[in-house]
C-alpha positions as CSV (number, residue, x, y, z in Angstrom):
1,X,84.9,143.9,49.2
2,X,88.3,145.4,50.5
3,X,91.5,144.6,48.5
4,X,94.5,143.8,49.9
5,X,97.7,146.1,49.1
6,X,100.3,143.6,50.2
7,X,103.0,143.4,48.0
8,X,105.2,140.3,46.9
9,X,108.0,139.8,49.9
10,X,106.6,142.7,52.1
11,X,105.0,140.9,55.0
12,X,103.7,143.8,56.9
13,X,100.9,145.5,56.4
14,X,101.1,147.9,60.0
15,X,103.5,149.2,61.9
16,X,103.4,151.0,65.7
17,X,105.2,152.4,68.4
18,X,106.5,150.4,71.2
19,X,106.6,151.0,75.0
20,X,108.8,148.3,76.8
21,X,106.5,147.4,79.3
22,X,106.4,144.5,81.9
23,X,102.1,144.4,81.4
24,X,101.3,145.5,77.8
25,X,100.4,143.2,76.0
26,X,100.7,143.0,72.1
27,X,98.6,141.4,69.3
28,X,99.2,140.4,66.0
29,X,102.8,141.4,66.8
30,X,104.8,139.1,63.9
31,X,108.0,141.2,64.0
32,X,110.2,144.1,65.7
33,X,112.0,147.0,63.9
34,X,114.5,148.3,66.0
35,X,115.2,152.0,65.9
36,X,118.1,152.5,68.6
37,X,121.0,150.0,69.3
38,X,120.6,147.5,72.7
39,X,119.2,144.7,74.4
40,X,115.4,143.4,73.0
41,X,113.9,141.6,76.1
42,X,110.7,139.9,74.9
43,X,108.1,137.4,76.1
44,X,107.5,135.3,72.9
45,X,104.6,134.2,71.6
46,X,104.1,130.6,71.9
47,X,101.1,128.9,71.7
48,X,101.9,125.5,72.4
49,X,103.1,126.2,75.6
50,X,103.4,129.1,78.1
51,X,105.5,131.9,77.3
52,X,109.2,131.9,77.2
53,X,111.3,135.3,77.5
54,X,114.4,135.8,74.9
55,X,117.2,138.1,75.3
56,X,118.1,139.5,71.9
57,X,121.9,141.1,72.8
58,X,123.3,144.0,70.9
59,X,120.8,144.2,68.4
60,X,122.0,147.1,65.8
61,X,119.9,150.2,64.7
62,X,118.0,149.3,61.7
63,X,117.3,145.5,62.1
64,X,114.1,143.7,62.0
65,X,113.6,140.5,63.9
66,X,110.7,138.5,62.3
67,X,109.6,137.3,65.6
68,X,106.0,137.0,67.2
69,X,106.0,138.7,70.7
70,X,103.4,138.9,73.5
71,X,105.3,141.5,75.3
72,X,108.5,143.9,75.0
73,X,109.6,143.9,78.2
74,X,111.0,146.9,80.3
75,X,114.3,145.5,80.7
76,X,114.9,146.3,76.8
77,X,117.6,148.6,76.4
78,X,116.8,149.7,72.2
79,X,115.1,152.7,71.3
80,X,112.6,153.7,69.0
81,X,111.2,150.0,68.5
82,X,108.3,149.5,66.1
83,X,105.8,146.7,66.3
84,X,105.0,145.1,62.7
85,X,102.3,143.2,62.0
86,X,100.5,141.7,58.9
């Protein structure tokens, strides 16, 4: 049987590269670091109801928004954005 490594208060377990993109879609997505200053354009994950997009404005280098995402869009202006996920 696997263990788990998680530790206390560190919710992710993964982390990716990101591609804003109109048509990619992302699973298990349950937060964003963001590498590079600028606009985060997502399509968020909702399951209740269809998706909603959310403009994130000036989002500094270094921040992570604990958010579940279906899609980074292309109209994102940040760099070097990492998917997390659990």
């Amino acid at each position: 049987m696997a263990r788990s490594t998680q530790l206390p208060g560190n919710p992710y377990t993964n982390a990716f590269a990101i591609t804003p993109s109109d048509v990619t879609q992302l699973a298990g997505v349950v937060g964003l670091w963001i590498g590079g200053t600028g606009t985060v354009v997502v399509e968020m994950l909702n399951p209740e109801s269809a998706a909603a997009t959310v403009t994130f404005s000036a989002v500094p280098a270094g921040v992570i928004l604990p958010i579940s995402v279906r899609r980074v869009l292309a109209a994102t202006g940040a760099t070097l954005i990492l998917g997390l996920r659990r």
